[in-house]
C-alpha positions as CSV (number, residue, x, y, z in Angstrom):
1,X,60.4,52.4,-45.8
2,X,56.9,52.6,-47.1
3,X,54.9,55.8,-46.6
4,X,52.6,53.7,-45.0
5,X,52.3,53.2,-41.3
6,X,54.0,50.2,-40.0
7,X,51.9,46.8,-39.0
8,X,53.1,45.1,-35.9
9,X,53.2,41.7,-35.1
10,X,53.8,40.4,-31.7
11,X,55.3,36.5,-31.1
12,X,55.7,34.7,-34.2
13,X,54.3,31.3,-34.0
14,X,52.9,28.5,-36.5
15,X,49.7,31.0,-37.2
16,X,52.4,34.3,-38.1
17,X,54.3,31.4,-40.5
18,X,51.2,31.2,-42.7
19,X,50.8,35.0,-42.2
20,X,53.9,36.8,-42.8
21,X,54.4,35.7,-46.2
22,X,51.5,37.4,-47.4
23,X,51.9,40.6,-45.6
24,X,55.6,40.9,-46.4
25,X,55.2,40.7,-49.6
26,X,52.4,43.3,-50.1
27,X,54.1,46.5,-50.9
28,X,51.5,48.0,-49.0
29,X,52.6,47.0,-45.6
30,X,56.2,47.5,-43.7
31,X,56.2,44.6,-40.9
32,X,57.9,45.1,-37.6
33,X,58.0,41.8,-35.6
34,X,58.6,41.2,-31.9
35,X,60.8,38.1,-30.9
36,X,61.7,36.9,-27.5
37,X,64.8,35.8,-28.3
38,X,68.5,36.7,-29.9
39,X,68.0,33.3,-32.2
40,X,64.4,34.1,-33.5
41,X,65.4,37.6,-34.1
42,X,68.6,36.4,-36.1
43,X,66.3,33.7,-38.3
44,X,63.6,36.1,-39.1
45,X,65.9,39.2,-39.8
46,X,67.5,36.8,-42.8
47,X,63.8,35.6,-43.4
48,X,62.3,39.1,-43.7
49,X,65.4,41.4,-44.3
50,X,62.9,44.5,-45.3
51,X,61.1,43.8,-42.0
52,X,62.1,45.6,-38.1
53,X,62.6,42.4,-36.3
54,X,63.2,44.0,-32.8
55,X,63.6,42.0,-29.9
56,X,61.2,42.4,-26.7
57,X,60.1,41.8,-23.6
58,X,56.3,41.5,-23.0
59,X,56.4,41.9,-19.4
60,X,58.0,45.3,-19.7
61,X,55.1,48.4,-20.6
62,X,57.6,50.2,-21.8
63,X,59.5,48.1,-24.1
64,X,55.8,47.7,-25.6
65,X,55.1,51.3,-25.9
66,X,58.1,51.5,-27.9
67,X,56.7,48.7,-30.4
68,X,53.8,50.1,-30.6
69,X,55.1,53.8,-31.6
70,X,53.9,54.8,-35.0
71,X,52.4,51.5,-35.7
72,X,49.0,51.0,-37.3
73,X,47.8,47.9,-36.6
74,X,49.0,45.1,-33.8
75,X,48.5,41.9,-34.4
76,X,49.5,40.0,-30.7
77,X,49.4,36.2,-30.2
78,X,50.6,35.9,-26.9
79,X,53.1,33.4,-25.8
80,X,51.2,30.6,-25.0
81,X,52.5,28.5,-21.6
82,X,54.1,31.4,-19.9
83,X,53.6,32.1,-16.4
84,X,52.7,35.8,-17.3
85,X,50.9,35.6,-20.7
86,X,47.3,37.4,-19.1
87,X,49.4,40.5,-17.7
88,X,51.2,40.1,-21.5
89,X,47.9,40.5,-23.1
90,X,46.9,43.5,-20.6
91,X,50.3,45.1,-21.1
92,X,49.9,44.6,-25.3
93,X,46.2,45.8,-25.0
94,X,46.9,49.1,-22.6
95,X,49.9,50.2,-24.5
96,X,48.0,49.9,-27.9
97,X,44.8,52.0,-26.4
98,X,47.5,54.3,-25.0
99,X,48.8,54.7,-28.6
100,X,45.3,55.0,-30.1
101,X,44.5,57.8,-27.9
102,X,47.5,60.4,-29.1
103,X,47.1,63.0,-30.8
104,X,48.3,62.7,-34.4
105,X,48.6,59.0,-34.3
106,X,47.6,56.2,-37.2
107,X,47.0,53.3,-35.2
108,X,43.5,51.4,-36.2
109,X,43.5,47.6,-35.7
110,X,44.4,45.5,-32.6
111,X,44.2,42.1,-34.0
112,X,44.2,39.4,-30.9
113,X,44.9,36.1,-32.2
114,X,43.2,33.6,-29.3
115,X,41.7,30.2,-29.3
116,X,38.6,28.2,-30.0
117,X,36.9,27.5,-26.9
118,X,38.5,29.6,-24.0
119,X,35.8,28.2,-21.9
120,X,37.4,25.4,-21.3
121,X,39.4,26.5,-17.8
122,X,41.2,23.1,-17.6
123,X,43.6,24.0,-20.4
124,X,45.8,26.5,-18.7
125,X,46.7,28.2,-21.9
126,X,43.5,28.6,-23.2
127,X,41.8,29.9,-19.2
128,X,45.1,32.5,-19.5
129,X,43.5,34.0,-23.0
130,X,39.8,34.1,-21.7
131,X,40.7,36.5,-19.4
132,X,42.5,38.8,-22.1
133,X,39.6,38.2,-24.0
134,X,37.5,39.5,-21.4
């Protein structure tokens, strides 16, 4: 593992697929990623074998205290259409202040990846997001 502090990634989606590559391959970084599922974690564990592909669940404070643990930088996307995704994005954002605030610890940067236009209250996944946002 690199001497450098872990980046963390939260959900992969079609933005991470564009993402990843570039981080993985920078020597500079050591990715751990955070699936939802046993299939996602299987595909990007062959996909990213140098990578901590550890699967979680969101809803759970906990579970995301333990992500964030000697990480240095988050980067969420929360999972867009789920029935929970503003209390994901307020569980994500208090555990990563949490981890900010210890004593000793390296994390800097809590990326949140959102949408254009979150304004716009009639699409549900976007009115979810303002209020993380906010």
């Amino acid at each position: 593992m690199p001497s450098t502090p872990p980046s963390t990634n939260s959900h992969t989606s079609l933005t991470q697929s564009s993402l990843l590559p570039h981080l993985y391959d920078n020597p500079k970084y050591h990715l751990r990623l955070a699936v939802n599922s046993d299939s996602s974690k299987q595909r990007l564990s062959k996909q990213y074998p140098k990578a901590d592909v550890v699967q979680v669940d969101l809803s759970e404070p906990a579970e995301i205290r333990q992500l964030v643990k000697d990480a240095a930088v988050f980067y969420h996307v929360g999972p867009a259409f789920h029935p929970h995704e503003t209390q994901v994005g307020y569980n994500v954002i208090d555990a990563c202040a949490a981890a900010s605030k210890e004593q000793g610890s390296k994390f800097k940067h809590f990326v949140f990846s959102s949408v254009l236009c979150t304004q716009l209250r009639k699409l549900l996944n976007h009115d979810c997001k303002r209020y993380v946002e906010e």
